[in-house]
C-alpha positions in Angstrom: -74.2 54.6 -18.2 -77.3 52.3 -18.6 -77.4 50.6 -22.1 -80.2 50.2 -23.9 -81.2 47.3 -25.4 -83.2 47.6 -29.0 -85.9 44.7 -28.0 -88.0 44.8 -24.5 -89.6 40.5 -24.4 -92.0 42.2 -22.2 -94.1 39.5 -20.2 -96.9 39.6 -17.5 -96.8 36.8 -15.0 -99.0 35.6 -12.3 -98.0 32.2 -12.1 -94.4 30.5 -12.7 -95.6 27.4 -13.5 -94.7 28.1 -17.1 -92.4 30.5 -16.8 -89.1 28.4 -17.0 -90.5 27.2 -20.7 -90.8 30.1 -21.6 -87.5 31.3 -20.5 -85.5 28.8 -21.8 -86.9 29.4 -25.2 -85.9 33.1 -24.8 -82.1 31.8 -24.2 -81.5 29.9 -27.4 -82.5 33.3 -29.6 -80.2 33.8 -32.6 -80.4 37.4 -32.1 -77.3 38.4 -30.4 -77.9 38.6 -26.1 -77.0 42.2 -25.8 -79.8 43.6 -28.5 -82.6 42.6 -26.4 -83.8 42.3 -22.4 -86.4 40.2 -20.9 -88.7 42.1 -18.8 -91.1 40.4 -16.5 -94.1 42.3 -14.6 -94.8 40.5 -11.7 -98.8 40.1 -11.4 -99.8 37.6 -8.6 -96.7 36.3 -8.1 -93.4 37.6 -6.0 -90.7 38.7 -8.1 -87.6 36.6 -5.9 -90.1 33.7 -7.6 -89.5 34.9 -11.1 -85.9 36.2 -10.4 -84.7 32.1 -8.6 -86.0 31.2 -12.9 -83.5 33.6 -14.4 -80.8 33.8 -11.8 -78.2 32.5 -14.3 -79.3 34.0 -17.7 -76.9 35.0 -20.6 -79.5 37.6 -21.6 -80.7 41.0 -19.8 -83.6 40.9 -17.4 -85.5 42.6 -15.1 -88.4 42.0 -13.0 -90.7 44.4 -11.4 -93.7 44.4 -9.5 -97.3 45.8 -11.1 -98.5 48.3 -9.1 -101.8 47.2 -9.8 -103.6 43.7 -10.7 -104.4 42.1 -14.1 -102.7 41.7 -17.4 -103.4 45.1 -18.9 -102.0 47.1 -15.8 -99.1 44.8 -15.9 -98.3 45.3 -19.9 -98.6 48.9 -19.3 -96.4 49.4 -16.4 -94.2 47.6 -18.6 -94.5 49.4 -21.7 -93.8 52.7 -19.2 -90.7 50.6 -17.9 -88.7 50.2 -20.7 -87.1 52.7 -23.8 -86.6 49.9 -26.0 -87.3 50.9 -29.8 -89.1 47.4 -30.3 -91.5 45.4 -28.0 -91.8 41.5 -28.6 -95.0 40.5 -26.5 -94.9 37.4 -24.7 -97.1 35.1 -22.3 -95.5 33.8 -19.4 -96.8 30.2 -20.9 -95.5 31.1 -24.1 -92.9 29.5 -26.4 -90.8 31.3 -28.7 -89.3 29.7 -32.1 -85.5 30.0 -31.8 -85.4 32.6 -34.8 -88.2 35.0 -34.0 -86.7 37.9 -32.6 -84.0 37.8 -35.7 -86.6 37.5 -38.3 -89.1 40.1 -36.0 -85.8 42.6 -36.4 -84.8 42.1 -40.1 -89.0 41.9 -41.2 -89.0 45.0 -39.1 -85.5 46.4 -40.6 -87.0 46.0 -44.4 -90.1 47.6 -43.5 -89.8 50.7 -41.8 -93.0 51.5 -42.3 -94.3 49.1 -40.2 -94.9 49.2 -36.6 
């Protein structure tokens, strides 16, 4: 039985020259690990590349290859890839605060009418 997690990071790469940054920001999250998954789309890049970067993470991820090139055909294969209720939308040269995805959640939690 596959769990799913309630938050998809969902992020495009091409290049990992970034990527670790942006990984490691990902890992000190105060939202607890098993609520969300980190999944990477592959764009221009090989995915063993991305996977050597998050070989020993303490959150869920997954990397898959886009079928096609460029950023849109890479977020929407994602957003097809994934059941997760929420999406947090990331660059692969993105940084994210060590809080967001908590505050994202309860903003989100308060709000239901929000999307």
């Amino acid at each position: 039985m596959t769990i799913v997690p309630l938050i998809t990071v969902l992020i495009p790469c091409h290049s990992t020259e970034y990527l670790r940054a942006a990984l490691d920001s990902i890992a000190i999250q105060t939202l607890d690990k098993d609520q969300f998954e980190v999944l990477v789309i592959a764009d221009r890049v090989e995915p063993a590349a991305v996977e050597e970067l998050i070989l020993n993470a303490e959150f869920g991820f997954r990397v898959l290859r886009s079928p096609n090139p460029g950023i849109v055909a890479a977020l929407n294969f994602g957003l097809r890839n994934t059941s997760a209720e929420l999406i947090a939308r990331m660059d692969e040269d993105d940084l994210m605060t060590s809080r967001r995805l908590e505050i994202q959640k309860k903003f989100l939690d308060a709000n239901p009418d929000y999307a």
